[in-house]
Structure formats: structure tokens, C-alpha cells
C-alpha positions as CSV (number, residue, x, y, z in Angstrom):
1,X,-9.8,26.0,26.4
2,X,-7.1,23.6,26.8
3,X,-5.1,22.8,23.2
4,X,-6.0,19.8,21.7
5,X,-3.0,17.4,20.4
6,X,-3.8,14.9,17.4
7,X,-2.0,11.8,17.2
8,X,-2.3,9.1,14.6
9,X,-2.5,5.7,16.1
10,X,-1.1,3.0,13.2
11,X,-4.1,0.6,11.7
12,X,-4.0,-2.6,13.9
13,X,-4.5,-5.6,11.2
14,X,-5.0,-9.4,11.7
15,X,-1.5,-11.1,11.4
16,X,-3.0,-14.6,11.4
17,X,-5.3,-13.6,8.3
18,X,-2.8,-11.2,6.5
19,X,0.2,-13.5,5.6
20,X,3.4,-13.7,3.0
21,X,2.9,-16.1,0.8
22,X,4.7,-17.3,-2.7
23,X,5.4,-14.7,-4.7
24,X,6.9,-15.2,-8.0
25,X,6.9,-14.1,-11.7
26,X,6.0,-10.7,-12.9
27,X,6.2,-7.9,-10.3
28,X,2.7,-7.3,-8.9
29,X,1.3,-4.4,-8.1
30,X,-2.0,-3.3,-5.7
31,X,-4.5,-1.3,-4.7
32,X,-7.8,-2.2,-2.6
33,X,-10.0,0.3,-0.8
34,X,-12.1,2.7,-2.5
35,X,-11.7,3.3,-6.1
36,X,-12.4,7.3,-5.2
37,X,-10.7,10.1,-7.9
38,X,-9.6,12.0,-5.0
39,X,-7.7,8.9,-3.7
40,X,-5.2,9.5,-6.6
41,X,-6.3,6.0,-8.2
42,X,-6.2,7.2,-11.7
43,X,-2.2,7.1,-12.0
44,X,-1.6,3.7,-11.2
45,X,-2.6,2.3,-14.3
46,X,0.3,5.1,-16.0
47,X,2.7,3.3,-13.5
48,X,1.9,0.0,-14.9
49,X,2.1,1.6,-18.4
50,X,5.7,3.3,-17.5
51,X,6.9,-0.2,-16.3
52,X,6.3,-2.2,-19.1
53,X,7.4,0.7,-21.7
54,X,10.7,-0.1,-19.7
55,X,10.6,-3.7,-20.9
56,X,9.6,-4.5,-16.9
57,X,7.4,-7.9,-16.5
58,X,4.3,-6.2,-14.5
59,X,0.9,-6.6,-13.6
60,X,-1.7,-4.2,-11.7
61,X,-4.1,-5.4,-9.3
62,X,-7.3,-2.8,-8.3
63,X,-9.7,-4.0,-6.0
64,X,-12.8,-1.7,-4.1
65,X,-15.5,0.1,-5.6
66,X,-15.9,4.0,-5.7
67,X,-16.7,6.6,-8.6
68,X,-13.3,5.6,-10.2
69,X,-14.6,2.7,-10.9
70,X,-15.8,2.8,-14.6
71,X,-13.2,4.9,-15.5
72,X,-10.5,2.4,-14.8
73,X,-12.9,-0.4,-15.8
74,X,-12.0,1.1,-19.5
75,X,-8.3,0.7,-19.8
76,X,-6.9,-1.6,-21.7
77,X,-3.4,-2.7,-20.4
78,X,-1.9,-6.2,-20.6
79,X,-1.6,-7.3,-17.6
80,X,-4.6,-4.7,-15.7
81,X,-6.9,-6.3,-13.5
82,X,-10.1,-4.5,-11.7
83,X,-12.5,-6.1,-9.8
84,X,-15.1,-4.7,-7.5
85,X,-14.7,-5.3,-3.4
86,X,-13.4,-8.9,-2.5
87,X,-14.8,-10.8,0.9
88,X,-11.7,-10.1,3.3
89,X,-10.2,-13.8,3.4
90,X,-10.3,-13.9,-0.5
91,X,-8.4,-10.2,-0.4
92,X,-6.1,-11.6,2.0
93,X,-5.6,-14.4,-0.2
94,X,-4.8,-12.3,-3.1
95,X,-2.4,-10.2,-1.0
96,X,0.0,-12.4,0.1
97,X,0.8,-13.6,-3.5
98,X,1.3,-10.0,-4.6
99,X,4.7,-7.7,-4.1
100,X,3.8,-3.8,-3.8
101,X,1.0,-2.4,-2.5
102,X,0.3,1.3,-3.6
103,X,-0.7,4.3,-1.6
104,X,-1.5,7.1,-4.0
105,X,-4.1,9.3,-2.0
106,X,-2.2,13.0,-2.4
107,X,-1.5,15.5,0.2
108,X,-4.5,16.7,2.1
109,X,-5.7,16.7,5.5
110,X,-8.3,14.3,5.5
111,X,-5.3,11.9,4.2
112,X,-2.8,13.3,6.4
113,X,-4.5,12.3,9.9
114,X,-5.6,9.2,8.5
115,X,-2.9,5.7,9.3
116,X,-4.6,3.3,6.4
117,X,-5.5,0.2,7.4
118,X,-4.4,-1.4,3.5
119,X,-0.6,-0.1,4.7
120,X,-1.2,-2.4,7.3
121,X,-2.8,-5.3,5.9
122,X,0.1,-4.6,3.0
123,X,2.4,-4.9,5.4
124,X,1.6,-7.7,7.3
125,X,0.8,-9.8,3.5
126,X,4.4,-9.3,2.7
127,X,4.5,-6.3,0.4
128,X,7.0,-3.4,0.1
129,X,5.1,-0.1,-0.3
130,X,5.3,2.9,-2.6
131,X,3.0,6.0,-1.2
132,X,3.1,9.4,-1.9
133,X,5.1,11.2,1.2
134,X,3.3,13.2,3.8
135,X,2.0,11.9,7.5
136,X,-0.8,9.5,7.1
137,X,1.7,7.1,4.9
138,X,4.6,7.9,7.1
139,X,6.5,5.2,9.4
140,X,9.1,6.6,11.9
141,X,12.3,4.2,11.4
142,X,10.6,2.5,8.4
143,X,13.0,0.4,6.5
144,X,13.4,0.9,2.7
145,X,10.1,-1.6,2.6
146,X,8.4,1.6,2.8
147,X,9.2,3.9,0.2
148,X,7.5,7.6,-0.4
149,X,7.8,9.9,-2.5
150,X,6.7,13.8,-3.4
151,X,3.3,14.0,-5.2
152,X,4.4,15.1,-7.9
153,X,7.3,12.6,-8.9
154,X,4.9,9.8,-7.4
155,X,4.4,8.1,-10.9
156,X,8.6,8.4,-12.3
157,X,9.6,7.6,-8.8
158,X,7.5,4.8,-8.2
159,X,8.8,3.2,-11.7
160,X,12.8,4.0,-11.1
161,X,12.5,2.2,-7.9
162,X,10.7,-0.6,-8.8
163,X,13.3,-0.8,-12.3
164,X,16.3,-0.5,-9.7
165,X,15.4,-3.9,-7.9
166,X,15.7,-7.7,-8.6
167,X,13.2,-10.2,-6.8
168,X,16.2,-11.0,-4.9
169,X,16.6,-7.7,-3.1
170,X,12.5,-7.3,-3.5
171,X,11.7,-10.7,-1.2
172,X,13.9,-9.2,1.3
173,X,12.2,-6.1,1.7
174,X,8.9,-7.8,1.5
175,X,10.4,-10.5,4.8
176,X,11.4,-6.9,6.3
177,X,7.9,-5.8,6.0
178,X,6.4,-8.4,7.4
179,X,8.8,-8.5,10.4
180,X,7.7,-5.4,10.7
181,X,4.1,-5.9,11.0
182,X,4.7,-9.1,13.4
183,X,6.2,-6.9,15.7
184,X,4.3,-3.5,15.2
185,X,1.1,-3.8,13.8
186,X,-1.2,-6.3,15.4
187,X,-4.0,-5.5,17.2
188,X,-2.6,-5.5,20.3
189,X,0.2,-3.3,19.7
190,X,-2.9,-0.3,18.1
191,X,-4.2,-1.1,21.2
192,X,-1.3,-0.2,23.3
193,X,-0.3,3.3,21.8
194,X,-3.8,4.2,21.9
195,X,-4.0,4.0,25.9
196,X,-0.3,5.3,25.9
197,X,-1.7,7.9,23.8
198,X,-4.8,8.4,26.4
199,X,-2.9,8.8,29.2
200,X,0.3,10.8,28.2
């Protein structure tokens, strides 16, 4: 039997749909996808709580639907917003107005093979990323747009990062990301290093 290889081809996203837009004001955070416990959702909202114990202007934007849902549905937090799935041109929408997308699915195999597509469509709306750090949020020669960390510092790490910038520093990771997305992340380009991956 000949050995199988696995590679991980990146998400390919729309980069005419996904765009930057204004962002201003309180730092805004997201998630989208499914609302699943196992996806690590339920510390998000503690990052939002750690922020504004800090005195950090913050807000927290859930979007999806999964068995998380309720649960989250329940906290009160100024400045917490959940709401179920969004049509994809409204969640675009939404995106490019917001500044850091969040990736908290933990260290596992099913998570590990997997390139999201919402790193993607963060990327591509402007957004620097925090993730917890294995090889599904992994990007080789990401720039510090991208920032991971180990599972279990996810939630302090996230929140000393985030309290080290100013939006000054912030909108030029976020232009970084984009660039990033222009260049790497369209269609096209999945396209491309799955046949390269096909025929190597």
C-alpha cells in the first residue's frame, strides 16, 4: 500500500464580496460559524469580559447557530452581541466593519487538518486574527495579522495583545491582512495549490 500524504489546501474566499471597510470606535471582536461547545466558543465572551475589566473599549460579535447557542444567548455583557446565521452578503457586510476575528476551536485532529474558510473570509474583510496555535489556524510566513497562541493561554494572550495595540498599529495589520488575502487567498490561488498538490 503506497503511504498516503495529507496536505491542507488554504479556504479559497470571494475577495470582491469579503472587503475592508471603515472601522472605527471600540475594538470589535468576531466569531461566525457554528456556535458548537467543542469549537471552544464558550471563552470568547471571558475575553470580552477580560478586556473591559482592563478599562479596554470592546465589543463581541457571535454569529452561527450550533448547541452553544442558548448558552451564550444568556450572558449579559455590555457590549455582547449573538445572533443566529446571517445571509452571506449581510455577514460580509458586518465583517468588514469589524477588527479581529477569533479562532478558538482547540487542538484536535478534526481541527487540525481543517484550513477554515472564516480565516479566510477574516482575512480578506480586513481583520487581524487571534487563534489558538496548531495546523489548521497556521499560516507559513504569516505576518503579525495572524496571531496564535497555546490553548491554554488563549484567553490572557488574546487580551495582552489586543491591550498592547492602538488602532494606529491595528489598521495596519488589518491593510496587512487584506494584502494578504488579495494575493493568497482567492479562489483561484485554492485552486492552484490544489492541482500543484495533485500532481507533486
Amino acid at each position: 500500500m503506497p503511504s498516503a500524504s495529507i496536505g491542507i489546501v488554504p479556504a479559497g474566499v470571494d475577495i470582491d464580496l469579503f472587503k475592508m471597510g471603515e472601522k472605527s470606535g471600540p475594538i470589535k471582536l468576531v466569531y461566525h460559524g457554528r456556535l458548537d461547545l467543542k469549537r471552544g466558543v464558550m471563552s470568547l465572551p471571558m475575553i470580552l469580559a477580560a478586556l473591559q475589566h482592563r478599562g479596554i473599549e470592546a465589543t463581541l460579535h457571535m454569529h452561527g447557530a450550533g448547541d452553544a447557542f442558548d448558552q451564550l444567548s444568556k450572558i449579559e455583557l455590555d457590549g455582547f452581541e449573538i445572533t443566529h446565521s446571517l445571509p452571506q452578503s449581510e455577514l460580509a457586510h458586518k465583517l468588514s466593519t469589524y477588527d479581529i476575528g477569533l479562532l478558538p476551536m482547540p487542538v484536535d485532529k478534526v481541527w487540525n487538518l481543517a484550513s477554515p474558510l472564516k480565516r479566510s473570509e477574516y482575512l480578506a474583510s480586513g481583520l487581524a486574527v487571534c487563534g489558538i496555535d496548531h495546523s489548521g489556524h497556521q499560516i507559513d510566513d504569516s505576518g503579525k495579522w495572524l496571531q496564535l497562541f497555546e490553548q491554554e493561554k488563549f484567553i490572557s494572550s488574546t487580551v495582552d495583545w489586543i491591550e498592547s495595540l492602538d488602532r494606529q498599529l491595528l489598521i495596519a495589520y488589518q491593510k496587512e491582512a487584506r494584502s494578504y488575502a488579495e494575493k493568497c487567498l482567492s479562489w483561484s490561488h485554492s485552486v492552484e495549490a490544489l492541482e500543484a498538490m495533485i500532481s507533486s
